[in-house]
ROSE-4610 file (N, C-alpha, C; in Angstrom, 1 decimal, always signed):
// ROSE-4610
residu = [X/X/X/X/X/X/X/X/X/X/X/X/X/X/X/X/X/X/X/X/X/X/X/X/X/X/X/X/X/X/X/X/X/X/X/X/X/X/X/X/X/X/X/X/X/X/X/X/X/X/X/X/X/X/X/X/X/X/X/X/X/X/X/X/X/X/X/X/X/X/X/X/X/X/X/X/X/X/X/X/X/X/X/X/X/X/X/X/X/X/X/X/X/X/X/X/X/X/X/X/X/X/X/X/X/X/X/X/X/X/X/X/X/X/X/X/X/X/X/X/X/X/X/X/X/X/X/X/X/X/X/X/X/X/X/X/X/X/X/X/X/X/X/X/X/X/X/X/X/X/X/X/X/X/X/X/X/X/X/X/X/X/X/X/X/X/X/X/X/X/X/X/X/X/X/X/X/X/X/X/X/X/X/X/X/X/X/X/X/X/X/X/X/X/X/X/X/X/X/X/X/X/X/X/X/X/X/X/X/X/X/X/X/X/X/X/X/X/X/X/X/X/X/X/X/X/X/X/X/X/X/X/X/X/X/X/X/X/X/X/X/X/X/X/X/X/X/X/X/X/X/X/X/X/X]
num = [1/1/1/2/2/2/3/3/3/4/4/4/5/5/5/6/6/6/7/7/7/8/8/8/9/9/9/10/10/10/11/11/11/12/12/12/13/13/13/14/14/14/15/15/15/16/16/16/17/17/17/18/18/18/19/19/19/20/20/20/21/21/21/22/22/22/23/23/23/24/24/24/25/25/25/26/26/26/27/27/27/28/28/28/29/29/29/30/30/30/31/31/31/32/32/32/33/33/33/34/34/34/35/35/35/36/36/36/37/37/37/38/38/38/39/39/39/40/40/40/41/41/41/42/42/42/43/43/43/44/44/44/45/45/45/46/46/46/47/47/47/48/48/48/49/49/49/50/50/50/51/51/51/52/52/52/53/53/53/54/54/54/55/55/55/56/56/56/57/57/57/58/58/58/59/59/59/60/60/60/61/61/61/62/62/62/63/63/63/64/64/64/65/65/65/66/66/66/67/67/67/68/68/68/69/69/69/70/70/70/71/71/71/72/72/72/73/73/73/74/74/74/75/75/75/76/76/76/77/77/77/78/78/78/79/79/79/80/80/80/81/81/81/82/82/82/83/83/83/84/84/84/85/85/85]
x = [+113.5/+112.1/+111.3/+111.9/+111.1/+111.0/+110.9/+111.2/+109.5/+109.7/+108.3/+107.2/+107.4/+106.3/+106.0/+106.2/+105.8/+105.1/+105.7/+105.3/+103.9/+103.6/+102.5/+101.4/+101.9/+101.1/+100.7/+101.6/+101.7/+100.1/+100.7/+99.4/+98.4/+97.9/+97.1/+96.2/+97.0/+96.2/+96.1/+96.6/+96.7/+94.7/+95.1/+93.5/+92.4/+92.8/+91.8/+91.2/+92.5/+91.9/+91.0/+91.6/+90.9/+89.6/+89.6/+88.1/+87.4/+87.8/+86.5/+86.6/+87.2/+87.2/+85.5/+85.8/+85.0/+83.7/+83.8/+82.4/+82.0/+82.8/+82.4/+82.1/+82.3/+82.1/+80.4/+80.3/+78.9/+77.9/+78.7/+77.8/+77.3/+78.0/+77.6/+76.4/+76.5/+75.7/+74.7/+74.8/+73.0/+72.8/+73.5/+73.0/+72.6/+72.7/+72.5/+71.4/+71.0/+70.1/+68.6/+68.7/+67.6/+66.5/+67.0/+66.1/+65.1/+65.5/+64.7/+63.4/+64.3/+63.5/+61.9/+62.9/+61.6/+60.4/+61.1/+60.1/+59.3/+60.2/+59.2/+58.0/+58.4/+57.4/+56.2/+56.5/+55.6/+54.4/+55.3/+55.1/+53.7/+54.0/+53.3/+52.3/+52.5/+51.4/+50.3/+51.0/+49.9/+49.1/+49.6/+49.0/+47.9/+48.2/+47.6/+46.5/+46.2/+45.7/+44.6/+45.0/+44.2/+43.5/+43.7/+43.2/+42.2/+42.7/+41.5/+41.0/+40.7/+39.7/+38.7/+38.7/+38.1/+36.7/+36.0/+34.6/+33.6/+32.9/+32.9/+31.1/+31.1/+30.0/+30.2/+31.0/+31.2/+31.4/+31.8/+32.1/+31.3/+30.2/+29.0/+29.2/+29.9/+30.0/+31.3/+32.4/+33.4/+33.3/+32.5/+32.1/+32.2/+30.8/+29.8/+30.9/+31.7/+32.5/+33.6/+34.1/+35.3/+34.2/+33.0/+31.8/+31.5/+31.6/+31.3/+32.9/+33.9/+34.9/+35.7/+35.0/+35.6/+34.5/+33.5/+32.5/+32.7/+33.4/+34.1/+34.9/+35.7/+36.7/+36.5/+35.6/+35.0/+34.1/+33.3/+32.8/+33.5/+34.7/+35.8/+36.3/+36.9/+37.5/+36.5/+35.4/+34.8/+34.1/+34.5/+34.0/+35.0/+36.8/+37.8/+37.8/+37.4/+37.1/+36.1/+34.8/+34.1/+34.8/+35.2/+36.0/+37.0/+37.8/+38.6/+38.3/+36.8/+36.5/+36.1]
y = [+114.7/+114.7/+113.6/+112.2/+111.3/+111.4/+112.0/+112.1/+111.4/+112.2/+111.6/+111.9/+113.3/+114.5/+114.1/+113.8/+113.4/+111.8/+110.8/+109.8/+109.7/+110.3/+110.5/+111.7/+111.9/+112.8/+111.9/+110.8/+110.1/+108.9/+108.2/+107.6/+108.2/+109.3/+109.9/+110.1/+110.6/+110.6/+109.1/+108.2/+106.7/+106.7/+106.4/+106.1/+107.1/+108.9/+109.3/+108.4/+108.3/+107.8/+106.1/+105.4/+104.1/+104.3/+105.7/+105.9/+106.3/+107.3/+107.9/+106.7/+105.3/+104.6/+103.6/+103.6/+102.7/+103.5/+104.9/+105.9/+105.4/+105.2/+105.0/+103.8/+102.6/+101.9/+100.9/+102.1/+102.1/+103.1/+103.9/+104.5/+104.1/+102.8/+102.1/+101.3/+100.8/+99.8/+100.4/+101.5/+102.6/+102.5/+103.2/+103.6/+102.6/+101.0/+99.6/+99.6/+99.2/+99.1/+99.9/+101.4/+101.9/+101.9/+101.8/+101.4/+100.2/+99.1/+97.5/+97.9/+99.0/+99.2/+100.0/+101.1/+101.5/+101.3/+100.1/+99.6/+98.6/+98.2/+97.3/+97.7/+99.1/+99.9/+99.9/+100.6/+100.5/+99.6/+98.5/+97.0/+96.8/+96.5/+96.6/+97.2/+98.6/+99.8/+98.8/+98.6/+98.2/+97.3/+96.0/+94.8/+94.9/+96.2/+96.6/+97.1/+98.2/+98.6/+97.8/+96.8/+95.9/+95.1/+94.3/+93.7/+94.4/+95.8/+96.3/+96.7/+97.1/+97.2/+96.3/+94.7/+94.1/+93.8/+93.4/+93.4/+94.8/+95.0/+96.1/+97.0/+97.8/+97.9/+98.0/+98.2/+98.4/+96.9/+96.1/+94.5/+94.3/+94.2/+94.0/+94.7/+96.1/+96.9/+96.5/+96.1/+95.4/+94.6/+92.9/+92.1/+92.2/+92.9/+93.1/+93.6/+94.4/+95.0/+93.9/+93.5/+92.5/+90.9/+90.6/+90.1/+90.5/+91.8/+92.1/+92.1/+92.5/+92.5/+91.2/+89.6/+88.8/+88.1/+88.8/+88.6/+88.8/+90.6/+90.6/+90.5/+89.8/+89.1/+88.0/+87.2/+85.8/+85.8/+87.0/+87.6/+87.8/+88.3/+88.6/+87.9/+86.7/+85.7/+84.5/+84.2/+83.6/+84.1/+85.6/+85.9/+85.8/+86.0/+85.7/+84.3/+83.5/+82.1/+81.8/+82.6/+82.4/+82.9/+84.4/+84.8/+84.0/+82.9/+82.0/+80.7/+80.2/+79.5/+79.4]
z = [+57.0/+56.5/+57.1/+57.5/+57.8/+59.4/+59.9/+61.7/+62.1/+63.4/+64.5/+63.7/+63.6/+62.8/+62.0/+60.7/+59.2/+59.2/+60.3/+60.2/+61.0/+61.7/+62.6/+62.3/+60.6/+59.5/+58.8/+58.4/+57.2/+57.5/+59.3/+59.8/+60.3/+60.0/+60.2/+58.9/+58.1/+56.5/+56.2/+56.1/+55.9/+56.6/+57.7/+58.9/+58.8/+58.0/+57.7/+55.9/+55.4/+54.1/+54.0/+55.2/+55.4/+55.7/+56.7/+56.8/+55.9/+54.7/+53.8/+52.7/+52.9/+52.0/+52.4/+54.1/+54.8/+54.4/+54.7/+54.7/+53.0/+52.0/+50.7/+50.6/+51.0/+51.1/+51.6/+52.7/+53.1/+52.4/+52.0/+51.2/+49.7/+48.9/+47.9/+48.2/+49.6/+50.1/+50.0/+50.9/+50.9/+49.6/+48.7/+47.5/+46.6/+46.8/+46.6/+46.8/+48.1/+48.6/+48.5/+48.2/+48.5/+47.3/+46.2/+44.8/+45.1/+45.5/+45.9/+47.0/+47.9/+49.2/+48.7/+47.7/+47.4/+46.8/+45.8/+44.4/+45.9/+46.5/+47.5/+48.1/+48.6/+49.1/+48.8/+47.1/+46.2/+45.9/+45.8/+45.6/+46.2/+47.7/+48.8/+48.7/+48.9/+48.6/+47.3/+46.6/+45.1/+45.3/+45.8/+46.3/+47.8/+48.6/+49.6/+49.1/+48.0/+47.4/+46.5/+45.7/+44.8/+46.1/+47.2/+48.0/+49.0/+49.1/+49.8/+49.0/+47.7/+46.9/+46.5/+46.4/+45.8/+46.6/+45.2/+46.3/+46.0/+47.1/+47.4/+46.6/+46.5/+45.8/+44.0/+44.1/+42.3/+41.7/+42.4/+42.1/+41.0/+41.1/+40.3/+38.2/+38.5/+37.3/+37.1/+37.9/+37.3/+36.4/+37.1/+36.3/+35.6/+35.1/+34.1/+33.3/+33.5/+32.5/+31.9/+32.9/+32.6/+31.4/+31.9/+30.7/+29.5/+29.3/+28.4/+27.1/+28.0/+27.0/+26.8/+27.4/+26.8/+26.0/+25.9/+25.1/+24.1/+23.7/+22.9/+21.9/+22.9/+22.2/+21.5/+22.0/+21.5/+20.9/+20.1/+19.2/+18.1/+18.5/+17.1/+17.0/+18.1/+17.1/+16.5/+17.3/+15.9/+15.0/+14.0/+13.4/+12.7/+13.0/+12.3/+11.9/+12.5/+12.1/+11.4/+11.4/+10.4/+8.6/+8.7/+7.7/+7.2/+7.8/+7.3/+6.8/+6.5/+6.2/+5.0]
């Protein structure tokens, strides 16, 4: 049972199995890797996005908007302040 034949079966499944261990092996890495790559993408994309936006003609109704709602806010908290006195 153990002759030329069987042993040169035996290293052959051995070196096939080292390989789909290597192929799995790289394939954890991909599968590691490709979540980070993408949110990075993302990422990118968002900050590319917010920086070419700013400015621009609407800047103005931003403001004014982002003015008014900490106006707001500092309307209601010293009205909470007044109420706690």
């Amino acid at each position: 049972m153990c002759g030329p034949d069987n042993r040169g079966r035996a290293k052959g499944a051995a070196k096939a199995a080292a390989s789909g261990v290597a192929t799995l092996l790289r394939m954890d890495y991909v599968s590691a890797i490709v979540p980070p790559l993408v949110m990075a993408i993302f990422f990118l994309g968002a900050i590319r996005t917010m920086i070419k936006h700013q400015g621009g003609a609407n800047m103005a109704k931003e403001d004014a908007a982002v003015d008014a709602a900490f106006a707001r806010a500092e309307a209601a908290r010293q009205a909470s302040a007044d109420e706690d006195r």
